[in-house]
GUDRENVO-821341 format. One record per residue (C-alpha): residue number from 1; residue in one letter; chain; y, x, z. Coordinates in pm, 1 decimal. Each point is the difference from the previous one (the first is absolute). Example, Ala and Ser with C-alpha at 12.3 -4.5 7.8 and 13.67 -1.06 7.14 Angstrom:
1_A_A_-450.0_1230.0_780.0
2_S_A_344.0_137.0_-66.0
***
This chain:
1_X_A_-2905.0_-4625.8_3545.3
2_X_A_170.3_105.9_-332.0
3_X_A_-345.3_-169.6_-143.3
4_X_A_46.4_-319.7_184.1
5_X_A_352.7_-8.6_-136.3
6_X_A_-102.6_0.5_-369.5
7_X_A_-265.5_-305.3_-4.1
8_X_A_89.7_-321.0_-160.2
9_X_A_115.9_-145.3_339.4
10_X_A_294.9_255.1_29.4
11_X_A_112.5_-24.4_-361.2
12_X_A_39.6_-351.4_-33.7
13_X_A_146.6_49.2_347.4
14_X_A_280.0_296.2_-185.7
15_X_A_-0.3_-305.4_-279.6
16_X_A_160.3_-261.7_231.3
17_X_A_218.9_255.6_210.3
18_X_A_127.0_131.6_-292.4
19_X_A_122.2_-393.4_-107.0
20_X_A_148.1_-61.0_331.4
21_X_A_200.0_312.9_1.1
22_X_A_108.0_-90.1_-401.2
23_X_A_115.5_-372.8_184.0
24_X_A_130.1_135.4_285.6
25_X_A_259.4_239.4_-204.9
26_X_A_60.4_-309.7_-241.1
27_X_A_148.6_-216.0_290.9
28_X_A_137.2_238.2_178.3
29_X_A_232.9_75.1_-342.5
30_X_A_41.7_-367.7_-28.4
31_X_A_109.4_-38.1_336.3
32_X_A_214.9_297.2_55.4
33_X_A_190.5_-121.5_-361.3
34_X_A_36.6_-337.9_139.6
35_X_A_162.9_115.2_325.5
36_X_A_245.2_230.3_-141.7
37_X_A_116.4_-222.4_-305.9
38_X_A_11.7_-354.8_181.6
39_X_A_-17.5_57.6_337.5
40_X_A_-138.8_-315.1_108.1
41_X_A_1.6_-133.1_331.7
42_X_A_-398.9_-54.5_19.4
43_X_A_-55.1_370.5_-71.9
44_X_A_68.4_316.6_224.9
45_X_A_-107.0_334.6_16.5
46_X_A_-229.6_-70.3_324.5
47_X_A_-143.5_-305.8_-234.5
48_X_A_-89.8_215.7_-258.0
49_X_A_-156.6_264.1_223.7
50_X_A_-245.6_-246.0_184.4
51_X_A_-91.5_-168.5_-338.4
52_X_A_-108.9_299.1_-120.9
53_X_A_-178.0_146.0_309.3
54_X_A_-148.6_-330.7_30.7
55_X_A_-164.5_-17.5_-386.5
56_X_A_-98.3_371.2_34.1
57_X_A_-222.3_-65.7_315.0
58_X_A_-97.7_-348.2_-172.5
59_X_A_-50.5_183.2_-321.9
60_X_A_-219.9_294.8_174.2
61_X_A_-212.2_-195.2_202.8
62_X_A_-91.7_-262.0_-352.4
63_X_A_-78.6_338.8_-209.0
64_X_A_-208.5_99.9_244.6
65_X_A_-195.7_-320.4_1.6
66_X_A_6.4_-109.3_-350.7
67_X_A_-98.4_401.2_-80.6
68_X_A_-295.2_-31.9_225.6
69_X_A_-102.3_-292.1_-112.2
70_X_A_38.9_14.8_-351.6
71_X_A_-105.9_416.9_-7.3
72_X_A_-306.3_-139.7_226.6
73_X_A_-88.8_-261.6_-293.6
74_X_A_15.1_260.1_-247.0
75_X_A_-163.2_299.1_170.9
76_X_A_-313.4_-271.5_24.7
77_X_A_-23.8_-35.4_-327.1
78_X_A_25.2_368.9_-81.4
79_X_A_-239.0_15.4_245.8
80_X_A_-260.1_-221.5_-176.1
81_X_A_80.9_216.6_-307.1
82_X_A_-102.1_321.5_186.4
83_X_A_-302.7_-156.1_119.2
84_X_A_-113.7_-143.2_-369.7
85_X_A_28.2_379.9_-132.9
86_X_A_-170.2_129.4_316.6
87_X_A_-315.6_-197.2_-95.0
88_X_A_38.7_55.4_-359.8
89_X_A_7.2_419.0_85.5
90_X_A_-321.4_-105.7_250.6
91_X_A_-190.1_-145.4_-339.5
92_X_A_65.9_-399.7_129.3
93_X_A_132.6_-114.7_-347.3
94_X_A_-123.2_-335.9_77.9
95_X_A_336.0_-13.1_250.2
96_X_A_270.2_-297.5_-103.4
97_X_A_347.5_-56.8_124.9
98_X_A_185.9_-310.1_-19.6
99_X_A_367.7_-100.5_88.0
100_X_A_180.8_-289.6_1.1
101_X_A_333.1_134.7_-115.8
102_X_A_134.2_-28.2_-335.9
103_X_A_130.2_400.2_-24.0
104_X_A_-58.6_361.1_-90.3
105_X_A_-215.2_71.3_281.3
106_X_A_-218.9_-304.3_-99.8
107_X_A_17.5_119.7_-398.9
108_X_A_-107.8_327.1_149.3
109_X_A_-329.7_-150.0_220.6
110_X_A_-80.9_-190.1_-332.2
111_X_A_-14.7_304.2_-181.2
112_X_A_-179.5_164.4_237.3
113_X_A_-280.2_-259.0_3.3
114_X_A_-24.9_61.3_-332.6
115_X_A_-70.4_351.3_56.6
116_X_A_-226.2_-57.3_222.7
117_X_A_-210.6_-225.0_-235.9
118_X_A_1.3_279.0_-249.2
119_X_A_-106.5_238.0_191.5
120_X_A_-276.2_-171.8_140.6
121_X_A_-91.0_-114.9_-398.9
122_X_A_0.8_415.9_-31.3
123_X_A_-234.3_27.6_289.3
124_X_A_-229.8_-231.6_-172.9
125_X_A_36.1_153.9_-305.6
126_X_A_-108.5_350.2_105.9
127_X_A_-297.9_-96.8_150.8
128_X_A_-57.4_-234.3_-341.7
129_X_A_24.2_360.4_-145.6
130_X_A_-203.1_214.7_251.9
131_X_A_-265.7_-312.8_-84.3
132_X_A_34.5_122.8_-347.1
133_X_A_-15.9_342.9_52.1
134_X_A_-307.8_-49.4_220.2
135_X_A_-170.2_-183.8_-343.5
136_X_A_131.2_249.4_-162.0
137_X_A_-97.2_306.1_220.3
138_X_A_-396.9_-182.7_38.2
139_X_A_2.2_51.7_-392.5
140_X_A_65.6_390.2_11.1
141_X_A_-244.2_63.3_275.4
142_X_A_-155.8_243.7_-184.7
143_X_A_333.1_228.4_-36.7
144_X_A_64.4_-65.9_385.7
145_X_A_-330.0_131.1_77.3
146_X_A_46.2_342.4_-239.9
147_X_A_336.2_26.8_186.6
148_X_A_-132.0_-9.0_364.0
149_X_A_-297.6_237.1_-86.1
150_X_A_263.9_241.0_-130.3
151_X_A_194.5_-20.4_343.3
152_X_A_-236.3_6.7_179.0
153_X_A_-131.0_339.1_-156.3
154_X_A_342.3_156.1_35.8
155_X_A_-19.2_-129.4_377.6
156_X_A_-340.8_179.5_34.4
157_X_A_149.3_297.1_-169.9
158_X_A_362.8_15.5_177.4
159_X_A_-169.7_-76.8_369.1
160_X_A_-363.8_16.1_58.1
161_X_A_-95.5_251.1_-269.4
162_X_A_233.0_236.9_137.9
163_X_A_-76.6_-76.2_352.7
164_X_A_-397.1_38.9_-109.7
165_X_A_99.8_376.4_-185.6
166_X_A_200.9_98.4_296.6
167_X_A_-275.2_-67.1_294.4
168_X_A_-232.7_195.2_-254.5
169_X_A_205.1_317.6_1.9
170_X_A_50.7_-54.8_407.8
171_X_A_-366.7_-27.1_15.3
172_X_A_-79.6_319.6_-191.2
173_X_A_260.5_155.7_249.8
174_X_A_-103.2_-108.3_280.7
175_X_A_-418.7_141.0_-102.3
176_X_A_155.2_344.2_-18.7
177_X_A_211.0_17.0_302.8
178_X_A_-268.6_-134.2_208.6
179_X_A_-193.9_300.4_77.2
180_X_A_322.7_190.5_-18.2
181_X_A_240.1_-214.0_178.9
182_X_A_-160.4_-291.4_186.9
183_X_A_344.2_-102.9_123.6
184_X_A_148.6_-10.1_-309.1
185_X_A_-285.0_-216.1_-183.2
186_X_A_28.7_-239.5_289.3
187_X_A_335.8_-60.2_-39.7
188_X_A_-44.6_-28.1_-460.1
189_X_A_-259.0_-266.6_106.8
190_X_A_220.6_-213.0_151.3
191_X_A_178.3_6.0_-257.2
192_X_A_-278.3_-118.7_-238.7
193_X_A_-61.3_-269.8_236.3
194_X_A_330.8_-102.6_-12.9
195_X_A_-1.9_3.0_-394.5
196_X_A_-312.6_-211.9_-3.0
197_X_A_186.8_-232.5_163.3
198_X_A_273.5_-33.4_-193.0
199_X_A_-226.6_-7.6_-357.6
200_X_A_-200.5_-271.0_176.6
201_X_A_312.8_-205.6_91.5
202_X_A_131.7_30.8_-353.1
203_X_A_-327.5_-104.4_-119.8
204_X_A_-10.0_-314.1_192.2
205_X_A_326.4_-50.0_-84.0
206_X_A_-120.1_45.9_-354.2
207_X_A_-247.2_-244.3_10.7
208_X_A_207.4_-232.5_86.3
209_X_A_154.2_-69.4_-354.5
210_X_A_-368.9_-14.0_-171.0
211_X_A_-36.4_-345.1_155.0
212_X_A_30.9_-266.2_-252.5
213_X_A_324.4_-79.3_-151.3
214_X_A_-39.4_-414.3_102.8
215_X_A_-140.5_-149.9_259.4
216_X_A_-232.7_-172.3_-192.9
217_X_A_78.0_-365.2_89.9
218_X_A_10.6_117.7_398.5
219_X_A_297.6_-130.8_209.4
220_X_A_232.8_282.9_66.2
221_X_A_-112.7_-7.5_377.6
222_X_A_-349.6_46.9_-98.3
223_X_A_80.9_281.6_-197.6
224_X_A_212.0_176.8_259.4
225_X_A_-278.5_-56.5_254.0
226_X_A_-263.4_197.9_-202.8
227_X_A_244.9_255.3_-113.5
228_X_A_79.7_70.8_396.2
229_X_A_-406.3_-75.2_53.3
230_X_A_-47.4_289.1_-207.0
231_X_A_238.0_244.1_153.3
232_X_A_-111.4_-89.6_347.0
233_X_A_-277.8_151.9_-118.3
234_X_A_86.8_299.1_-154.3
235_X_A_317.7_73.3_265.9
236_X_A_118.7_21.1_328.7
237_X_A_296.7_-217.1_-43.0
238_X_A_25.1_-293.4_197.8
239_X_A_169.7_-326.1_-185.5
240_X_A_169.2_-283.4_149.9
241_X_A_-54.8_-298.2_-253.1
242_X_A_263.5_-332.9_11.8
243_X_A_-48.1_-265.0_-294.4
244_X_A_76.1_-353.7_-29.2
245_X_A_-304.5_-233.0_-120.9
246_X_A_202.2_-222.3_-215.4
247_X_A_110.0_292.0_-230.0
248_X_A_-19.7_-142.7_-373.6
249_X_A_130.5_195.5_-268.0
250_X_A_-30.6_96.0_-335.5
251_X_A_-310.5_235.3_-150.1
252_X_A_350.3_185.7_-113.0
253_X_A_151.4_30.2_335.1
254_X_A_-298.4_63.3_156.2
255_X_A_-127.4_296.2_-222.5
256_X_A_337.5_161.3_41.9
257_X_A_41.9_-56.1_380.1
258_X_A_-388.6_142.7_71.3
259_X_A_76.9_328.8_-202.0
260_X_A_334.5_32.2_168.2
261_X_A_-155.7_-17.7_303.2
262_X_A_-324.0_221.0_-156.5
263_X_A_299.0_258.1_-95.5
264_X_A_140.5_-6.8_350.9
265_X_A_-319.1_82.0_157.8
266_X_A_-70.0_281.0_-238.0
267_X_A_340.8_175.4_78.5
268_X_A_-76.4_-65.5_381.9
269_X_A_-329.0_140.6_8.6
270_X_A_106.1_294.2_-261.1
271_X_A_354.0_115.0_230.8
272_X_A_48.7_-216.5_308.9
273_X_A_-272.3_127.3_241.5
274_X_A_56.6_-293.3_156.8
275_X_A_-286.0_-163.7_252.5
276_X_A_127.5_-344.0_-18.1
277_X_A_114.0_-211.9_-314.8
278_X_A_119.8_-375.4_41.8
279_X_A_-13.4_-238.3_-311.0
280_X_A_198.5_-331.2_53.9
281_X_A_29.4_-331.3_-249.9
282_X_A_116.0_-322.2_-8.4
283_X_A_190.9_-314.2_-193.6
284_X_A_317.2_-102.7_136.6
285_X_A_264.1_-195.1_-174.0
286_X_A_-197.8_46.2_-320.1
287_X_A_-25.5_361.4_39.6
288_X_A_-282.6_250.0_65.8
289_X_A_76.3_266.3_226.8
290_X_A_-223.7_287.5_21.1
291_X_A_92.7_308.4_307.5
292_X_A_-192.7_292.7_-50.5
293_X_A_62.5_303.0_239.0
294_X_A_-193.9_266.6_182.7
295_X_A_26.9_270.6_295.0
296_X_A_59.3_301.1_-239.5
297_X_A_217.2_313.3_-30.9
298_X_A_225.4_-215.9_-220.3
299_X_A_245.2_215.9_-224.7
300_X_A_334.4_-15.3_-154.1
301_X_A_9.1_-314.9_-290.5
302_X_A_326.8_118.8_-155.1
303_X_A_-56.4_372.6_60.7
304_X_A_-395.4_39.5_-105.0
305_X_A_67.2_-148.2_-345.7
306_X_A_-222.5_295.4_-144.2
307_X_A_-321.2_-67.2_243.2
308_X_A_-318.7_-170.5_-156.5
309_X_A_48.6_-335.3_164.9
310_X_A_300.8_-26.0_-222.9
311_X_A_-162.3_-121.8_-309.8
312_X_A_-169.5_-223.8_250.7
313_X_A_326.7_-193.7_142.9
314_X_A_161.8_-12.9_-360.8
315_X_A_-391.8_-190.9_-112.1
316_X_A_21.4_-254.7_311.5
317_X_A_397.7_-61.3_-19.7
318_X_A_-45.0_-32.1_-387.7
319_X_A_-313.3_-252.2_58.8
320_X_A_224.0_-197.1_290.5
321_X_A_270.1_-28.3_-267.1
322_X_A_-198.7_-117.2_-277.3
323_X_A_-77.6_-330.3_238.7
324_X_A_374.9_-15.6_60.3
325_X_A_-27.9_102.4_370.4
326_X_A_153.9_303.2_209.7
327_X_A_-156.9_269.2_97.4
328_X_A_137.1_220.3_314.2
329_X_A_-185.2_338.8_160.2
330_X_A_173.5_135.3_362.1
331_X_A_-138.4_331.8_107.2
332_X_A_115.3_267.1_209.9
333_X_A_-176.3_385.0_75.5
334_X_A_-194.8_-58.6_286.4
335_X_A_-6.8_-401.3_64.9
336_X_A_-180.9_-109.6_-278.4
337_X_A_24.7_-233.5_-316.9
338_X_A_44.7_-360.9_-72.2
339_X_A_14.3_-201.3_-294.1
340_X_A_135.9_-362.5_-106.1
341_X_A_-51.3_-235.7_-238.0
342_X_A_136.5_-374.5_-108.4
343_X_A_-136.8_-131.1_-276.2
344_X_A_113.9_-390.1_-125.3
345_X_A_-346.0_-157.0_17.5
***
């Protein structure tokens, strides 16, 4: 209630009470001054009383109207204003507003048409730049390459080298408790089985990032079909594939976009155990949207800063930004991950 009472309506409502009540006490003191200095014969006390009582209900029942009416104009207009930002926060800089009012809130529209322009000239200017950088990155291919063979050797080390050095020692165990305790070496097998496991998935996982860089002239549907070809093969995960047939983009936006996705899978296949992984995209409003999102164990985004998919986020929200799109990842313990993206096309 206390809400309702402070919108535009109500104030310009305040506004015109406020004047009657100023006009009201104005001719009430003229009045009152003319009856007791000149008496006149047209003017008594009961006069006075139902003049006034008669402007104040008058007066009330105008302010009301004219307050509703002209708070109801205005509240429209803010309205229209509140919509404009809502699509420019939504990445719709392409959004105009026009009034036909000569006033602030029209100077204010203006301006904000303006802003819109410029942001959507900034738009086009980052993916002029993530155009260059692409040039720029297809001339230091060699130092790219160097750089991925050393992380991937510090992967192998951190993960499956460890993983490899551990099911060793387990196996060593295990041959020397099995003619003592058959129970016991039972029980360190399963563990090696379960390490193999794991050092497989992180291989696959692995693999993963040793596909080329580009596409190599394919359309980024073709290139997401082979890359989920391939783990079809080498996994049990079952995908759920969505893509429009009239997506055109850049080589740009399309290298970026497949290795986001690439980078998604990889985390998936390396933390989730999920079973099930959906991958969504379309153009709308001259927009791709991609929806990535699987069955997993999900975890904590703002609380798991320090896992290894970390690096991974802050390399597909940094790509998404380069193209001057968002980039938004929901996931809770126990009810899986998903993943957004809008990208201006």
């Amino acid at each position: 209630m206390l809400h309702k009472m402070s919108s535009i309506r109500f104030i310009y409502i305040r506004s015109h009470l406020y004047a009657v009540f100023l006009t009201t006490v104005i001719l009430l003191s003229l009045l009152l001054s003319i009856y007791v200095l000149g008496s006149p014969d047209w003017l008594s006390a009961l006069g006075i009383f139902i003049f006034i009582l008669l402007y104040i209900l008058v007066g009330v029942f105008i302010s009301f109207y004219a307050g509703f009416k002209s708070g109801g104009e205005m509240k429209e207009r803010l309205d229209y204003l509140s919509g404009l930002i809502t699509q420019f926060s939504n990445g719709n800089y392409h959004s105009k507003i026009y009034f036909n009012e000569n006033d602030e809130i029209t100077r204010i529209g203006n301006e904000m048409n303006e802003l819109g322009g410029k942001l959507q000239n900034q738009v086009k200017s980052l993916q002029r730049m993530a155009d260059e950088k692409a040039d720029f990155a297809k001339s230091a291919h060699k130092a790219a390459v160097i750089e991925e063979r050393q992380r991937l050797a510090r992967d192998l080390h951190d993960a499956v080298s460890q993983q490899l050095f551990a099911i060793t020692m387990m196996s060593e165990a295990s041959l020397r408790q099995l003619e003592i305790d058959p129970a016991v070496a039972k029980e360190q097998l399963r563990d090696i089985a379960e390490s193999a496991l794991k050092a497989q998935t992180e291989m696959r996982a692995l693999l993963l990032h040793l596909r080329p860089v580009h596409l190599s002239g394919e359309p980024l549907r073709e290139g997401i079909k082979k890359l989920i070809d391939e783990l079809k093969q080498k996994t049990a995960l079952e995908f759920k594939v969505a893509m429009n047939d009239n997506i055109e983009l850049s080589d740009t936006v399309e290298e970026h976009v497949f290795r986001i996705i690439q980078e998604a899978l990889s985390n998936t296949l390396r933390h989730s155990k999920a079973t099930n992984v959906t991958i969504e995209a379309f153009i709308r409003s001259d927009e791709l949207f991609v929806h990535i999102s699987d069955n997993g164990e999900g975890f904590h985004v703002k609380e798991d800063t320090g896992r290894k998919t970390s690096y991974g986020l802050k390399t597909m929200r940094e790509r998404t930004e380069e193209l001057g799109g968002t980039f938004a990842i929901r996931s809770t313990k126990g009810e899986g991950t998903y993943i957004d993206l809008r990208i201006p096309c």
